[in-house]
C-alpha positions as CSV (number, residue, x, y, z in Angstrom):
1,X,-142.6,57.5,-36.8
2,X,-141.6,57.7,-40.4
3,X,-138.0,55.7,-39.6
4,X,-140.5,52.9,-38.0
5,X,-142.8,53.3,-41.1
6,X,-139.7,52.8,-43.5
7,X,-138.2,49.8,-41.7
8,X,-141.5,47.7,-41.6
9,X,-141.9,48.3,-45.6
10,X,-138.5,47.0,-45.9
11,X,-138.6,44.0,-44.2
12,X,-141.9,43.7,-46.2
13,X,-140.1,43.9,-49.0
14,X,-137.2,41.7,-47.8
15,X,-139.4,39.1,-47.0
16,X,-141.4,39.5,-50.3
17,X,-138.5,38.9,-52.7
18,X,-137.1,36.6,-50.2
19,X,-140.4,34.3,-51.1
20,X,-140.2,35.2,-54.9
21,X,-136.1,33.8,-54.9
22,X,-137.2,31.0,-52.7
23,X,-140.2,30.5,-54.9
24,X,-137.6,30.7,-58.2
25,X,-134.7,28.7,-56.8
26,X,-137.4,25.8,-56.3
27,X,-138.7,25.9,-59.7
28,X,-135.0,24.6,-60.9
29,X,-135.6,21.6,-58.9
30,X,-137.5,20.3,-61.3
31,X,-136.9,19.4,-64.4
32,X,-137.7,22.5,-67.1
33,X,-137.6,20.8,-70.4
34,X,-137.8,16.8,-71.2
35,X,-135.5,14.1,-71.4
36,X,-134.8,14.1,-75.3
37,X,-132.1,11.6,-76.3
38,X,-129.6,12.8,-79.0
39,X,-126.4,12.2,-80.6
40,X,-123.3,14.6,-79.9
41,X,-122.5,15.4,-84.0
42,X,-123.3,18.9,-84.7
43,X,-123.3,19.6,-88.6
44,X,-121.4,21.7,-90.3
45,X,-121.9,23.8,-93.2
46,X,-121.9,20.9,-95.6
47,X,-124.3,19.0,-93.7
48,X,-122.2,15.9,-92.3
49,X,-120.1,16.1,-89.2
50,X,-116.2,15.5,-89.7
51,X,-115.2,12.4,-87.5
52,X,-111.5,11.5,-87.5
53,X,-110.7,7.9,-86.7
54,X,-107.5,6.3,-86.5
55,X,-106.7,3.6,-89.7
56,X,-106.1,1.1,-87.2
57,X,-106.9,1.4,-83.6
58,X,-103.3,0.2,-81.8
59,X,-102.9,-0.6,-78.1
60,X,-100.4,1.0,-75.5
61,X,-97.7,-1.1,-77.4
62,X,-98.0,0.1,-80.3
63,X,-100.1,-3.4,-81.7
64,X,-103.1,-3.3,-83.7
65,X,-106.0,-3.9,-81.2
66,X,-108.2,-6.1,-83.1
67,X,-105.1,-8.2,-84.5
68,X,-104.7,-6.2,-88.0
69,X,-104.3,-3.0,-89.6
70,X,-107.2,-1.5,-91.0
71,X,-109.5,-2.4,-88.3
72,X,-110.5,0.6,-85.7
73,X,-113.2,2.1,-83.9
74,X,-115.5,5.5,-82.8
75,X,-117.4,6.1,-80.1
76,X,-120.1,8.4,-80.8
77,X,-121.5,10.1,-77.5
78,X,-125.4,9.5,-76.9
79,X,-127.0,12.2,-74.8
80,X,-130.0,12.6,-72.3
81,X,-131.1,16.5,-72.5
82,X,-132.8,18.1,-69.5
83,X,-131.8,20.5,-66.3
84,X,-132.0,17.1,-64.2
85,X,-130.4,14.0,-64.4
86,X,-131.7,10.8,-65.7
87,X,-134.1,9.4,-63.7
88,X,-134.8,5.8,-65.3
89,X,-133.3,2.9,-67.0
90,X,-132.8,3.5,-70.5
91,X,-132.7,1.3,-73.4
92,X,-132.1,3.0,-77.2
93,X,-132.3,1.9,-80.1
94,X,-130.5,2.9,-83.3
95,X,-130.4,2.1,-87.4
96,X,-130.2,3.6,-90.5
97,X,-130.8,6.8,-91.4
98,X,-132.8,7.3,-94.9
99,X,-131.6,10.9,-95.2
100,X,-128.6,10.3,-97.1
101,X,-130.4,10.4,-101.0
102,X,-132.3,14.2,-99.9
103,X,-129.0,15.1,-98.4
104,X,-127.0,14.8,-101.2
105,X,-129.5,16.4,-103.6
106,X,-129.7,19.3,-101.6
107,X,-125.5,19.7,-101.0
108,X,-125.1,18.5,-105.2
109,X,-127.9,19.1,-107.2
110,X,-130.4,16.3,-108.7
111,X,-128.8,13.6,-111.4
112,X,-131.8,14.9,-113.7
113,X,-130.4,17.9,-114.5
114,X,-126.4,16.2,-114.4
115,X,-126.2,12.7,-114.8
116,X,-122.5,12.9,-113.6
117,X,-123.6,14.7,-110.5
118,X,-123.8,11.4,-108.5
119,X,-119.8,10.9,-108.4
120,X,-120.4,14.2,-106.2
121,X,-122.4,12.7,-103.5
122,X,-121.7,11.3,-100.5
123,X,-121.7,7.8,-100.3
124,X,-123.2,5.3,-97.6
125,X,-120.2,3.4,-95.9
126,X,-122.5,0.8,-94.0
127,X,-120.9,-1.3,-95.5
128,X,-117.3,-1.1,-93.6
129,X,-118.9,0.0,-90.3
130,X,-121.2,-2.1,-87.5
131,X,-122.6,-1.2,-84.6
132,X,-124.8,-2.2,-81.6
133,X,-128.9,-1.8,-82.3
134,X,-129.6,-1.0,-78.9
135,X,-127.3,0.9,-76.1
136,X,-128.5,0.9,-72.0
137,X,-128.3,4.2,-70.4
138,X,-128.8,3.5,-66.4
139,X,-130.6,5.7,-64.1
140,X,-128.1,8.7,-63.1
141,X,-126.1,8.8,-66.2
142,X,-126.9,11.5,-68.7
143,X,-124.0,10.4,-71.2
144,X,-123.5,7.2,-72.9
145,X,-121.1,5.9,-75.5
146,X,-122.1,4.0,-79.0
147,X,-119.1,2.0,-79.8
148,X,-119.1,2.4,-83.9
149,X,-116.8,-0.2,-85.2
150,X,-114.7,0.0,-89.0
151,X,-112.9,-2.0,-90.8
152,X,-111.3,0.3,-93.8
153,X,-109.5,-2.9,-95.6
154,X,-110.7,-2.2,-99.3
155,X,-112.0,1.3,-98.5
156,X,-111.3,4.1,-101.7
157,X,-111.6,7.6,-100.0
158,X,-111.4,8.6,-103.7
159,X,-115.5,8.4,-102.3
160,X,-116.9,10.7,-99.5
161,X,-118.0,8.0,-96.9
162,X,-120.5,9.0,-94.6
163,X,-122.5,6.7,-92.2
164,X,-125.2,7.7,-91.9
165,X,-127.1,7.0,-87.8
166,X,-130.5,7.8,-85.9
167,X,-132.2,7.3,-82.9
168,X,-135.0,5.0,-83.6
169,X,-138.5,5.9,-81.3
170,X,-139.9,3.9,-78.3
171,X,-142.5,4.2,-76.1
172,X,-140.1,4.5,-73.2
173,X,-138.2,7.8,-74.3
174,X,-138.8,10.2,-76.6
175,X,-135.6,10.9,-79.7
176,X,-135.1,14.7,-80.1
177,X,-137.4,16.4,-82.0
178,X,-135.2,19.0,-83.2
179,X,-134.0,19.0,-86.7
180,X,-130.7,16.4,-87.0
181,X,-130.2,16.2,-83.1
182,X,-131.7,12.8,-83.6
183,X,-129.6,11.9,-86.5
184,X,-125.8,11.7,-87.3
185,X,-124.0,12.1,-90.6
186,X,-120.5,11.1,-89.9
187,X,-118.1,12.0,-92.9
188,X,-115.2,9.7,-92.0
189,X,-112.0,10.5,-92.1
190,X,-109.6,7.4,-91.8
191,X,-106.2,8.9,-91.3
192,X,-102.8,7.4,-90.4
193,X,-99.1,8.9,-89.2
194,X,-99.0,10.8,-92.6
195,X,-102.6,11.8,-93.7
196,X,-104.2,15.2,-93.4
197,X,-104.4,18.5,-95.0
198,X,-101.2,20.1,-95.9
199,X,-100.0,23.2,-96.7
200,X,-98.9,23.5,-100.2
201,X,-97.8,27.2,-100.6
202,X,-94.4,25.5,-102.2
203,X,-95.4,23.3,-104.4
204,X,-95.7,24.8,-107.6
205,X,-97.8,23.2,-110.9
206,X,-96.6,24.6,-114.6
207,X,-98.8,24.1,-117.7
208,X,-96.2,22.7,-120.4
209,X,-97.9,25.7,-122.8
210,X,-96.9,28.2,-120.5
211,X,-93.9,27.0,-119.0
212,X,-93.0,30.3,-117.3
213,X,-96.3,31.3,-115.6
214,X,-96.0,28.6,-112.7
215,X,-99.1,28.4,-110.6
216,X,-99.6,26.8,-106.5
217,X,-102.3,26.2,-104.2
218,X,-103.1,26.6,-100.5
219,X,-103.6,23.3,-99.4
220,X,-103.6,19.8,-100.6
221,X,-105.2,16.6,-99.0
222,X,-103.8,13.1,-98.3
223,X,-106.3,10.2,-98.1
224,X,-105.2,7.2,-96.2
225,X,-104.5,3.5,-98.9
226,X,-102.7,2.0,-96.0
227,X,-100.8,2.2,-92.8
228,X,-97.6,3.5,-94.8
229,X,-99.4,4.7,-98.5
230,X,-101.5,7.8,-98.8
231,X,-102.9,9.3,-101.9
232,X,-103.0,13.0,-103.1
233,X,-105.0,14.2,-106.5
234,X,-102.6,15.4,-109.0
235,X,-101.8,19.0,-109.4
236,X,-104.7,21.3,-108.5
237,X,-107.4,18.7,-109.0
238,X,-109.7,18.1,-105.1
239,X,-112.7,16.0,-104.5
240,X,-114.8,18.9,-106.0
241,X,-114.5,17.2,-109.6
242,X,-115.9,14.5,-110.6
243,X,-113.3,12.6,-112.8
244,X,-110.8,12.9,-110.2
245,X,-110.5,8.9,-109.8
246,X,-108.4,9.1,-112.5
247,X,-105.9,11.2,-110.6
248,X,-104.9,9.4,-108.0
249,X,-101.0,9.9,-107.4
250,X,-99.5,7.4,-104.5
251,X,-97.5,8.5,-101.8
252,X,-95.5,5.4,-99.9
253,X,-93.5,6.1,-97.0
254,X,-90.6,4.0,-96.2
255,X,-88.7,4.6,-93.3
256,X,-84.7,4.6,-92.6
257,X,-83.7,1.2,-91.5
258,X,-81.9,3.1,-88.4
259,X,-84.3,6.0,-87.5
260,X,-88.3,6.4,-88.4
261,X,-88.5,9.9,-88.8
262,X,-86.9,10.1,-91.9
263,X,-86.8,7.9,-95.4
264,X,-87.8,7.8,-98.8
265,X,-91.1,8.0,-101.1
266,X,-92.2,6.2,-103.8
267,X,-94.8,7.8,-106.1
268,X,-96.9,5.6,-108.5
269,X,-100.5,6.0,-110.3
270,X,-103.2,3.3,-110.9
271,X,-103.7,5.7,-114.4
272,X,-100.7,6.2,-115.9
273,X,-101.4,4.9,-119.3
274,X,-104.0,7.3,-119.7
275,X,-103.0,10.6,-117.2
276,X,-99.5,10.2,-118.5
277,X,-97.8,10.1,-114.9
278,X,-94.1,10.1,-114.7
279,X,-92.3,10.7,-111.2
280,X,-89.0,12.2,-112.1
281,X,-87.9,13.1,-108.3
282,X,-86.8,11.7,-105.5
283,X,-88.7,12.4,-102.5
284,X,-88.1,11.8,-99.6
285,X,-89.8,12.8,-95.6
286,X,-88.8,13.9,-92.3
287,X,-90.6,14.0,-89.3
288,X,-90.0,16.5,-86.4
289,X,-91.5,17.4,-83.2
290,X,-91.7,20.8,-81.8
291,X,-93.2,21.9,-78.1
292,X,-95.4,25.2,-78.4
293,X,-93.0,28.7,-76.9
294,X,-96.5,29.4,-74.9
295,X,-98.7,26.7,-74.2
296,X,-95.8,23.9,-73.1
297,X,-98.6,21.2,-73.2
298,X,-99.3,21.5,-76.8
299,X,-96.9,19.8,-79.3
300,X,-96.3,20.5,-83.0
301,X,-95.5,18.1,-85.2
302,X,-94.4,18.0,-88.8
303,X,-94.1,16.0,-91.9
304,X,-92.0,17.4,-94.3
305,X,-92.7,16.2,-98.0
306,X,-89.4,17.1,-99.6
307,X,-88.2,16.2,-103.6
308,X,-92.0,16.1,-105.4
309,X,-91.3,16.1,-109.1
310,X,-93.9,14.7,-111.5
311,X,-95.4,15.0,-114.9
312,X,-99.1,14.2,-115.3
313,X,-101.8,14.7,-118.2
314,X,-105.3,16.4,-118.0
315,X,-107.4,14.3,-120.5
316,X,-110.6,14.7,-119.5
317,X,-111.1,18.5,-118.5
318,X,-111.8,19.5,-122.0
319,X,-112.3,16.9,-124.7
320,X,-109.9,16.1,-127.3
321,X,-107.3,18.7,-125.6
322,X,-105.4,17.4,-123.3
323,X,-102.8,19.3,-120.8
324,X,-99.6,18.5,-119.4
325,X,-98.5,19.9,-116.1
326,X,-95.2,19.7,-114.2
327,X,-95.6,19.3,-110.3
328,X,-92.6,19.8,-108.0
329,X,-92.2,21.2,-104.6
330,X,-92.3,21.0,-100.7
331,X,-95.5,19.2,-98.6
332,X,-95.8,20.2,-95.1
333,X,-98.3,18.5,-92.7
334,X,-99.1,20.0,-89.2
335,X,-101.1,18.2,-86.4
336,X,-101.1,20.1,-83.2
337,X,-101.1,17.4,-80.4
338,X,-102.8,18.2,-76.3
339,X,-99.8,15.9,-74.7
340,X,-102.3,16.3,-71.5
341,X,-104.4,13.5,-73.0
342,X,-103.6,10.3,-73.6
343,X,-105.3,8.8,-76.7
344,X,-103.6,10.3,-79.3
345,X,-107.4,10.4,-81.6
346,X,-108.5,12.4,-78.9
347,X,-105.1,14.1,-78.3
348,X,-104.8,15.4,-82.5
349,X,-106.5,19.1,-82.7
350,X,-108.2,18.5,-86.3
């Protein structure tokens, strides 16, 4: 009696939590939250999301795509939230965000308390990008692509471009309501064979008043001029000062007639009558490829700054006392490459 007892409670019970699952499972068919539309940029601690596009977009030969250097293009993934898919045609529309001016006065401080604050702040690059106002998302898709388009002839990254995007509302969707999802703040970062951050733990910088006590740093940025000609800030001096326009030291590559991987470098400055440049090297590059020992599919591959010698002037750090510095050392620039895919932009592990 009590084994018949037991059994019927069970199959009770079966057949109770059986209905609960059932009941559970058909709750996910429909949709749990709604069909926001947002941009794929997430922000990072300075409030802008790092976008790496190629100086100029080539084709599978090697040509520029749009007929000239300079010109290139991103395409910035538009997304339809939700546990379902898309169930309608969608048209969305995009423009200008207005968020850049409380943006920078948040990151930088207000040009009331500094008036030389400003030459902190990121800077609207609207002008050297265009892109479409609207974008169609068709029923079934959940991911679309905004085709961003650049053309970086006359650009000065001695400024921190950002473009500054957001979904504009309509009565037939609804633009996330969370806080950015609906806006993107793309800090752009042209680049080109020989641009990036490198490591600078052998390049040293001496203070001609204290020529024993030679100093380095850990890394050091080159900005893209042109396909061949990047630019680095002299000595210590980063994007974190404000006079650092006037620092501006010129890197041009030119290659071996016979082989591209290695060559020589020229180094100028737009200032030197007033930083006190002088290049006294001879530098010169090489360019090597190494495959990683344990992930075969993942190639390392260096540029090797060789030769830096130069002499440049603080003027404007203190007034009235200006500082010469002696720079001269080794540059080496990593980019870890995924040879599994096939556009190189997509390909480069920044």
């Amino acid at each position: 009696m009590k084994t018949k007892i037991f059994n019927l409670l069970f199959l009770a019970g079966v057949a109770v939590t059986g209905g609960v699952l059932t009941s559970c499972n058909d709750e996910w068919k429909e949709e749990q939250y709604e069909h926001f539309i947002s941009f794929k940029a997430p922000l990072n601690d300075n409030g802008v999301t790092a976008v790496y596009v190629p100086f100029t977009r080539h084709d599978d030969d090697g040509k520029p795509l749009y007929g000239k250097n300079g010109i290139s293009h991103y395409e910035l993934p538009v997304i339809v939230s939700g546990t379902t898919h898309n169930d309608r045609d969608l048209v969305i529309q995009f423009g200008h965000s207005d968020t850049l001016d409380i943006l920078n006065v948040e990151r930088f401080g207000s040009p009331s308390y500094r008036s030389d604050i400003v030459d902190l702040y990121y800077k609207d690059m609207s002008q050297f990008a265009t892109y479409p106002a609207s974008l169609n998302i068709p029923k079934g898709q959940d991911i679309a692509l905004l085709k961003i388009q650049f053309d970086f002839n006359g650009i000065d990254l001695k400024d921190k471009w950002v473009l500054p995007i957001e979904i504009k509302s309509d009565e037939s969707y609804t633009p996330h309501p969370r806080k950015n999802y609906a806006k993107a703040m793309l800090r752009i970062y042209p680049y080109n064979d020989y641009s990036g951050n490198y490591s600078a733990t052998t390049l040293t910088i001496t203070n001609a008043d204290d020529p024993t006590n030679a100093t380095g740093m850990e890394t050091a940025r080159g900005y893209v001029v042109d396909e061949n000609t990047i630019f680095f800030y002299a000595g210590n001096i980063d994007e974190t000062r404000v006079d650092r326009q006037n620092y501006k030291v010129f890197f041009k590559f030119i290659p071996d007639e016979t082989n591209p991987n290695i060559g020589h470098i020229e180094l100028s400055s737009d200032n030197a009558e007033k930083n006190g440049f002088v290049n006294t090297g001879k530098a010169s590059y090489r360019i090597y490829e190494q495959a990683d020992e344990v992930q075969p599919w993942l190639m390392h591959r260096y540029v090797i700054i060789s030769g830096i010698e130069y002499n440049y002037t603080d003027y404007t750090s203190v007034d009235g006392y200006p500082m010469e510095y002696t720079v001269k050392g080794i540059l080496t620039l990593e980019r870890q490459l995924n040879t599994q895919i096939p556009n190189e932009d997509q390909a480069i592990q920044w």
